[in-house]
C-alpha positions as CSV (number, residue, x, y, z in Angstrom):
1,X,-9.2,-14.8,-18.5
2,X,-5.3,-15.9,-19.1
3,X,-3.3,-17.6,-16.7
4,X,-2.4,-15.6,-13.7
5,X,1.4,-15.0,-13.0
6,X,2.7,-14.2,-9.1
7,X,5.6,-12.7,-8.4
8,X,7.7,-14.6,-5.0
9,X,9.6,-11.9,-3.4
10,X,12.9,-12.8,-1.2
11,X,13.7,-10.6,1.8
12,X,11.2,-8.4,4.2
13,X,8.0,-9.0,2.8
14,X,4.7,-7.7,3.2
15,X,1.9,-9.8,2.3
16,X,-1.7,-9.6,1.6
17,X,-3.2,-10.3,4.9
18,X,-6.2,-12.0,3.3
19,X,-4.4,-14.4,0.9
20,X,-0.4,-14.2,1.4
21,X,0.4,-13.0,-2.1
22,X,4.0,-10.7,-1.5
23,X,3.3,-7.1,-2.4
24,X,6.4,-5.6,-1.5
25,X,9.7,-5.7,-0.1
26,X,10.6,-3.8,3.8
27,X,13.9,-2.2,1.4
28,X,11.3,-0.3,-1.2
29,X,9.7,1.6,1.7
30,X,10.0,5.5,0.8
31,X,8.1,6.9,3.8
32,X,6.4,5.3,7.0
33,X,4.2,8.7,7.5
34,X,1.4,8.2,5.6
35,X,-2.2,7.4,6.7
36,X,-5.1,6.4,5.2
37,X,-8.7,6.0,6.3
38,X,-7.6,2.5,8.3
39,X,-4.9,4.3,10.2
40,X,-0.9,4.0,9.0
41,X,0.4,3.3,5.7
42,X,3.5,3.4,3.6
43,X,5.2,5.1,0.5
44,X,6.9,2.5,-2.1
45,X,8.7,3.0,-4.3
46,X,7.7,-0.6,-6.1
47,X,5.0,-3.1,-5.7
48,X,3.9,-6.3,-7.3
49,X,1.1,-9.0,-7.8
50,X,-1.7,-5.7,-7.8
51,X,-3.9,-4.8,-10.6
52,X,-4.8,-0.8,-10.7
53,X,-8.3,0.4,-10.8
54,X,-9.5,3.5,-12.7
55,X,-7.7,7.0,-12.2
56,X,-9.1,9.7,-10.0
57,X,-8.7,12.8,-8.8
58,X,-8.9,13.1,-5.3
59,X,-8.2,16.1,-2.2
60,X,-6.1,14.2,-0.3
61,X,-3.7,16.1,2.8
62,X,-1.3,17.6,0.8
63,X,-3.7,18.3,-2.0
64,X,-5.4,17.3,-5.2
65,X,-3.8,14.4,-6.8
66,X,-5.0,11.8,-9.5
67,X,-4.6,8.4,-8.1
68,X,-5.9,4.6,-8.8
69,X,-6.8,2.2,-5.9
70,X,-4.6,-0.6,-6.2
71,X,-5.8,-4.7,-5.6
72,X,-4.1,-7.6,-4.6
73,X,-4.2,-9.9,-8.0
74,X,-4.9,-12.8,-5.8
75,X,-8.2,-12.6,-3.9
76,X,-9.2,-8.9,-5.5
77,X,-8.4,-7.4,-2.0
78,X,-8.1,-3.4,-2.1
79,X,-4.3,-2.7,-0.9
80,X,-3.8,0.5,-1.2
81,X,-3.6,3.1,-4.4
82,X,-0.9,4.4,-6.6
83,X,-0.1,7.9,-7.5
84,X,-0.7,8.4,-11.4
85,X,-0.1,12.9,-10.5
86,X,0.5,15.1,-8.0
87,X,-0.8,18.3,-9.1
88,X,1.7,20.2,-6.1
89,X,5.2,20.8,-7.3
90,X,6.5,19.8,-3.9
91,X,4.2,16.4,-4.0
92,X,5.5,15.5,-7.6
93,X,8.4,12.7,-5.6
94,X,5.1,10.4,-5.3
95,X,4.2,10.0,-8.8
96,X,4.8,6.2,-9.6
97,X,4.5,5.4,-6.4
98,X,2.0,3.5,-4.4
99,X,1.0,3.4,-0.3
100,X,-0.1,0.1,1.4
101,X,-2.2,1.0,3.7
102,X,-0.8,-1.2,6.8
103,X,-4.4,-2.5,8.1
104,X,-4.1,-4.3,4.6
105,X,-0.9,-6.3,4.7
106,X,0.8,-8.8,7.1
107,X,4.8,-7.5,7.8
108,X,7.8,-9.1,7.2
109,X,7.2,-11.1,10.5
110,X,3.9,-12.0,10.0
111,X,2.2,-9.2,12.0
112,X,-1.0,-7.9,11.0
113,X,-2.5,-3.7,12.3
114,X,-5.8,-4.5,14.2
115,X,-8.2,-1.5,14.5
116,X,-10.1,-1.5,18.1
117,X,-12.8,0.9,18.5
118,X,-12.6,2.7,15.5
119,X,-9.4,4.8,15.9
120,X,-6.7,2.8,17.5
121,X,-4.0,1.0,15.4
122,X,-1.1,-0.8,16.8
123,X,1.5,-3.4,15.5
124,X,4.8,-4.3,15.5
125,X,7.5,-2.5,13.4
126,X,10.3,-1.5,15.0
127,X,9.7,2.3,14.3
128,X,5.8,2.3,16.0
């Protein structure tokens, strides 16, 4: 294995909750309405420090798209995934892109999503 380079981010940064390494800036957030199977997560447009897993189709909401779960390059945390293709004309913005699901990452100020009973998320960004 070669020597592992991390990229330090300045600004609103959200973190891997499980080892601190910046993922992505608060100013590369496309959309705040996604969700994932741990509650609320966001669009970016970039990300950094994550490895991508294989591709894979999957019937998400607003379709069938091919996507690849994405990892923290850290600690080998799963993050979130990336669009590779969105297979709906009116989906095709997110190719490129990846979500964080927000269960996964600490915000900007350090605040982390905490599920309680299975269905309940909460935190603190200022649009919640």
């Amino acid at each position: 294995m070669g020597r592992l380079f991390v990229v330090n981010l300045e600004g609103k940064v959200y973190s891997c909750k499980h080892c601190k390494t910046h993922l992505a800036l608060y100013e590369d957030i496309v959309s705040k309405s996604f969700h994932s199977r741990h509650g609320k997560a966001y669009l970016f447009s970039k990300v950094v420090n994550v490895s991508a897993g294989e591709k894979e189709d999957r019937m998400m909401i607003t379709g069938l798209h091919t996507v690849a779960d994405i990892f923290c390059v850290v600690c080998g945390s799963i993050v979130g995934w990336k669009y590779e293709t969105a297979h709906e004309k009116s989906q095709k913005y997110k190719e490129g892109k990846s979500v964080i699901e927000r269960f996964m990452v600490s915000g900007p100020d350090g605040s982390n999503y905490w599920i309680s009973h299975g269905t309940h998320v909460s935190g603190s960004d200022p649009d919640d």
